[in-house]
C-alpha positions in Angstrom: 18.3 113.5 -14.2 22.2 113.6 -15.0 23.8 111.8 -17.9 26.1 109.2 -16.4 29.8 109.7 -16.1 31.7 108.4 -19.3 34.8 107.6 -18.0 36.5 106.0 -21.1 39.9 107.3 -22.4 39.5 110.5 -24.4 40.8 110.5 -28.1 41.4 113.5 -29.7 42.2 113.1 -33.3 41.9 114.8 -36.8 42.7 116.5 -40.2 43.7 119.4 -42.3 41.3 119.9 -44.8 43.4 120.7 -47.9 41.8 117.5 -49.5 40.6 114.1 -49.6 41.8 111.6 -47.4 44.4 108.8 -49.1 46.2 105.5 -48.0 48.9 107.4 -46.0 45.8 108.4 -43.2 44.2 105.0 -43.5 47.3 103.4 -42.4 47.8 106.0 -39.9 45.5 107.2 -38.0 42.1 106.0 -39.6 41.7 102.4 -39.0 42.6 103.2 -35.4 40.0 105.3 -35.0 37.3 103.3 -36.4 38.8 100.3 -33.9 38.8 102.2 -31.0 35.6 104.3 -31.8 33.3 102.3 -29.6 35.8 101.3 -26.7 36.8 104.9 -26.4 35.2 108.3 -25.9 36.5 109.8 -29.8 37.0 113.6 -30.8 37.7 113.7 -34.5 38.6 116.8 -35.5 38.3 118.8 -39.1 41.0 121.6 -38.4 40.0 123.7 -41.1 41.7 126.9 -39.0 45.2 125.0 -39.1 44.5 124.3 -43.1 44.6 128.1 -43.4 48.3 128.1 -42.2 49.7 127.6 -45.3 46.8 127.8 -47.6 45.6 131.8 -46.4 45.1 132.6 -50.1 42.6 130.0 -51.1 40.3 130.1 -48.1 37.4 128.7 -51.0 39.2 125.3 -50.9 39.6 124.7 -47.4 36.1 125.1 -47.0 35.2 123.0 -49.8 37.3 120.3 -48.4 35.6 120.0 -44.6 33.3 118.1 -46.5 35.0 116.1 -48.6 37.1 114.9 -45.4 33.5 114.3 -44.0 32.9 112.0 -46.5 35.8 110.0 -46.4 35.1 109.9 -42.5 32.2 108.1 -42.8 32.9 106.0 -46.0 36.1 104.3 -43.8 33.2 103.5 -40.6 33.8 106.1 -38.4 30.1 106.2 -36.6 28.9 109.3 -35.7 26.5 107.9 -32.8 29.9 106.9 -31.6 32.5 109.6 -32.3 32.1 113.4 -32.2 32.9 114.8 -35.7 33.0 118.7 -35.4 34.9 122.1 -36.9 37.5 123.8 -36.1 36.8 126.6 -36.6 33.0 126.6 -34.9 34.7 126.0 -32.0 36.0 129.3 -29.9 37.5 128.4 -27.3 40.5 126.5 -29.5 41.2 130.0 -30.5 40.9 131.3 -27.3 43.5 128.4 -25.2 45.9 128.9 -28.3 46.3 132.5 -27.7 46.5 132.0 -23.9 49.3 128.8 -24.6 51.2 131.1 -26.6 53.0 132.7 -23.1 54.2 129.3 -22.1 56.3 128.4 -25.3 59.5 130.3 -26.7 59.9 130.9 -30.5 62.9 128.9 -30.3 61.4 125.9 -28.9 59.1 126.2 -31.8 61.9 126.3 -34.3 63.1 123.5 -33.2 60.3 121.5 -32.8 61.5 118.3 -35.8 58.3 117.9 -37.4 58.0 121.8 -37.7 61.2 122.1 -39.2 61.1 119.4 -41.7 57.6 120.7 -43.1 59.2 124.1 -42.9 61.8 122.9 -45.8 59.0 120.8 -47.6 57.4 124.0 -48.3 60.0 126.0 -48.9 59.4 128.9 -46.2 62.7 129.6 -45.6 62.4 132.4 -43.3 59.1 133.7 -44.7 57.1 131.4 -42.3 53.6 132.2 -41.7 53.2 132.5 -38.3 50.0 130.6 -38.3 52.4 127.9 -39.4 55.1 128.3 -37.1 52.5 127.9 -34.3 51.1 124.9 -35.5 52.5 122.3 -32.5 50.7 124.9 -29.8 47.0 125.1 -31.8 47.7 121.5 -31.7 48.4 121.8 -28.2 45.1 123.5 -27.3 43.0 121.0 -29.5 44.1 118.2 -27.8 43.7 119.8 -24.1 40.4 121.6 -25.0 39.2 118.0 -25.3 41.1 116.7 -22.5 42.6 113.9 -24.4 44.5 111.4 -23.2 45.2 109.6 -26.0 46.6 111.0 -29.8 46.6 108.9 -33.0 48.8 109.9 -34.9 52.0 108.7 -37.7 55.6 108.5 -35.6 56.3 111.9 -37.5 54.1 113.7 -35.1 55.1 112.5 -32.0 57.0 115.8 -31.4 53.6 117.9 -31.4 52.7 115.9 -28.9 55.5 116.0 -26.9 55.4 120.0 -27.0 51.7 119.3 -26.2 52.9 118.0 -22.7 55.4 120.5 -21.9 52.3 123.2 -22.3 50.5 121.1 -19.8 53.6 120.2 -17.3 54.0 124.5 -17.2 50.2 125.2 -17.0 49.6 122.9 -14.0 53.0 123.5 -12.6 51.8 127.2 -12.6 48.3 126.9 -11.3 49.9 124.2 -8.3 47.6 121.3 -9.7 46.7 119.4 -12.6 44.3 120.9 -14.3 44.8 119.5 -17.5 46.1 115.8 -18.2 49.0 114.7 -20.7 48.7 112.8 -23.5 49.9 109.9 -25.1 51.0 109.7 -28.7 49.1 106.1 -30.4 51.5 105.3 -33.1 50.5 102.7 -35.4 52.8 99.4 -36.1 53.3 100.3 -39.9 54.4 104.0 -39.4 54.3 106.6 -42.0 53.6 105.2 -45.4 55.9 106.6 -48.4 54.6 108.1 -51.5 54.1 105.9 -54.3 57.6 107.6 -56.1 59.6 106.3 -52.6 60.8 109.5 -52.1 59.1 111.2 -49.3 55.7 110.3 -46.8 52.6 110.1 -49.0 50.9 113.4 -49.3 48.4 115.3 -51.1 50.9 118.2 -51.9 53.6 115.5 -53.3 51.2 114.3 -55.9 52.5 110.8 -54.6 49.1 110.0 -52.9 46.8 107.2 -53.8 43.0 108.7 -52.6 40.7 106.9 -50.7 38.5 107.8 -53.6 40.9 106.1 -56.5 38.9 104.6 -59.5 39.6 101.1 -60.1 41.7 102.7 -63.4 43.8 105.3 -60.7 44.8 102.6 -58.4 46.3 100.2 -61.6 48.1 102.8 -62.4 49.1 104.2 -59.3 50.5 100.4 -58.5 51.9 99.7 -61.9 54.2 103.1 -61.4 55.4 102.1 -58.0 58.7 102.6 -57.0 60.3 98.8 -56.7 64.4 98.0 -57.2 66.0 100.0 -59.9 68.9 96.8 -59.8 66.1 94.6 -60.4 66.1 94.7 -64.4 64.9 91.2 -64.8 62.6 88.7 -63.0 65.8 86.2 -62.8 67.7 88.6 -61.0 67.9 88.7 -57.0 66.0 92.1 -55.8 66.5 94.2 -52.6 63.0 94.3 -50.7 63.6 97.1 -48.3 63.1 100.4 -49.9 60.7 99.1 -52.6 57.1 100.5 -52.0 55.7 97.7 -53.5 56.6 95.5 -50.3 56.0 98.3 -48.2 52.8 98.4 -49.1 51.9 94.8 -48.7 53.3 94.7 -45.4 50.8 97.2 -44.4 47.7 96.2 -46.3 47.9 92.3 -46.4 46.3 90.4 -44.3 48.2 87.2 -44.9 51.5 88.3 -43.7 53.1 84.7 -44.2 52.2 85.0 -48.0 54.3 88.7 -48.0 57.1 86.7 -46.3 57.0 84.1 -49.3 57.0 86.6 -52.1 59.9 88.7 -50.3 61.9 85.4 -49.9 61.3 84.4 -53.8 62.2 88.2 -54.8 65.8 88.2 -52.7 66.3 84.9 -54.2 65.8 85.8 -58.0 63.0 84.4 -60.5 59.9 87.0 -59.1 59.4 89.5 -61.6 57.7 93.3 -60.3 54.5 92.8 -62.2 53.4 89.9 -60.5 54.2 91.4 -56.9 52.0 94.3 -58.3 49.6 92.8 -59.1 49.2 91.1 -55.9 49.1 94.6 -54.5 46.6 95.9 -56.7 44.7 93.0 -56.0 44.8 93.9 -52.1 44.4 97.6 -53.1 40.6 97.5 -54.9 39.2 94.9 -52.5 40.1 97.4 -49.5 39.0 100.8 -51.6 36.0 99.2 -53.2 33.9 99.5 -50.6 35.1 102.8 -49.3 34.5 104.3 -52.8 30.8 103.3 -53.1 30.2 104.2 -49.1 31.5 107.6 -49.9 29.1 108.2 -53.3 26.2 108.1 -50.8 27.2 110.1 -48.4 28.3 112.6 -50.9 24.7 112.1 -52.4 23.4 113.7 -49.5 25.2 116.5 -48.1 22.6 117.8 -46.3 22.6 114.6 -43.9 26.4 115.3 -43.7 26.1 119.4 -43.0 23.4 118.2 -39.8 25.6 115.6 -38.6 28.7 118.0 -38.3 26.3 120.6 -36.5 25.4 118.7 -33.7 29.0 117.0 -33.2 30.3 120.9 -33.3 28.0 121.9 -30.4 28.7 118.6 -29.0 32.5 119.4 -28.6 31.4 123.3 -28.1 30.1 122.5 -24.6 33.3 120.3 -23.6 35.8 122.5 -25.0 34.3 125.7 -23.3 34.3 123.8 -20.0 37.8 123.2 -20.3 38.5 126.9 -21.0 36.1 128.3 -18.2 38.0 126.0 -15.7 41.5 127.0 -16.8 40.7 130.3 -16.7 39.6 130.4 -13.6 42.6 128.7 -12.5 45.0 131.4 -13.3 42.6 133.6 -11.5 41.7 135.8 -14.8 38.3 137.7 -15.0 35.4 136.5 -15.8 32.2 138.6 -16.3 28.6 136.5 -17.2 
């Protein structure tokens, strides 16, 4: 007898594993997928092959990390009776639509892909750019189509991989004379992208700015109490500017009672709310949320074994559906095939 047709929207979704998760993926992409988890048919994705872009030379930690991402997968909620958790790098036919996809994208276009070129002077690369690296927005490209996702969490930073995604796609089907593979839409989340606890770039693991999903009640107080706020604000009397101050920033996207955030921003503009009480207000909003998390995640990382069988089945899982999109593409542009 045949499984019935699921014929939910398809999320792909996912992360580098270069470390544990922090605050910057809870706000954007994480609580999204553990929302949409059971109303949509969810792909979540540990590209450990796209860590190894920029991280070639310590192969050890990217292996390490799939799963310590894992864990912080399934401390947040994300159900695994409800979304597909697999590998990267388990999964062949990524490999196999990336190699294909790169002879329907110029090196230019790649070059000037934004997100591509802002990470490019992040790091430093210059022009000694991996190639893995420079790449990046078409292995993107074939995880998202391998899956046949229609729909792409992700912060308003990545938007352009996804846009490349879709010109892949519009050439593809314009070449085979029908669409074989759909486009998808980029799900960006209300907050946006999160800034480091310094203000001065995106939270990120390689910034040192980040505050783990894994904080101690001790790293989260101190995280807060060193948060970038108004330099100009020098005394509690004095008026202070809201935008720009990661303090606010925060609350904004971690509050629930967005009136009360209104009322602190008002009595800051005005003059007589000094930076330690609005961070403690934060860190107040800050354990409650992590607390939880934190303990979730010492169990599952109490038994990895449950964790290493539950990422096997989810990779064969996604193995069958990303093979069937291969076999069919293939055979759309007419190349060989011998079984």
């Amino acid at each position: 007898m045949s499984s019935p047709i699921d014929n939910r929207p398809v999320i792909l979704t996912g992360d580098r594993t270069t470390g544990p998760l922090h605050l910057g993926h809870y706000v954007g992409s994480l609580r999204n997928r553990v929302a949409l988890q059971h109303s949509h048919r969810q792909f979540l994705l540990l590209a450990d092959t796209q860590a190894l872009t920029d991280n070639a030379h310590d192969p050890d930690r990217i292996r390490r990390n799939v799963l310590e991402v894992a864990f912080d997968y399934l401390a947040v909620g994300i159900d695994p009776a409800a979304t597909t958790i697999c590998v990267q790098s388990a999964l062949p036919a990524l490999a196999e639509l990336t190699l294909l996809y790169l002879n329907f994208v110029t090196v230019g276009r790649l070059e000037r892909n934004p997100t591509i070129k802002t990470e490019i002077q992040l790091r430093g690369f210059e022009r000694d750019i991996p190639v893995g690296f420079l790449c990046y927005p078409v292995a993107q490209a074939a995880d998202i189509t391998a899956f046949k996702a229609t729909l792409v969490p992700v912060g308003e930073d990545q938007a352009p991989l996804i846009e490349q995604t879709n010109e892949i796609v519009r050439r593809l089907n314009r070449q085979v004379g029908r669409d074989v593979l759909p486009e998808a839409e980029a799900m960006i989340p209300m907050v946006g992208r999160l800034p480091g606890i310094d203000g001065k770039a995106k939270m990120s693991k390689s910034q040192g700015n980040a505050i783990p999903l894994s904080a101690s009640p001790d790293d989260i107080r101190q995280a807060v109490r060193g948060m970038f706020t108004d330099p100009d604000h020098l005394r509690a009397v004095d008026p202070g500017k809201v935008e720009g101050n990661v303090v606010f920033t925060y609350l904004d996207a971690f509050a629930e009672d967005k009136d009360f955030v209104e009322e602190l921003k008002a009595r800051y503009r005005k003059g007589g709310l000094g930076d330690m009480v609005v961070k403690r207000q934060l860190e107040n909003i800050l354990q409650a949320l992590l607390a939880p998390i934190r303990e979730r995640r010492k169990r599952f990382a109490g038994d990895p074994g449950y964790v290493l069988d539950m990422l096997r089945q989810g990779t064969l899982r996604a193995k069958e559906r990303t093979e069937a999109t291969f076999a069919e593409l293939r055979a759309a542009l007419g190349l060989f095939t011998f079984t």
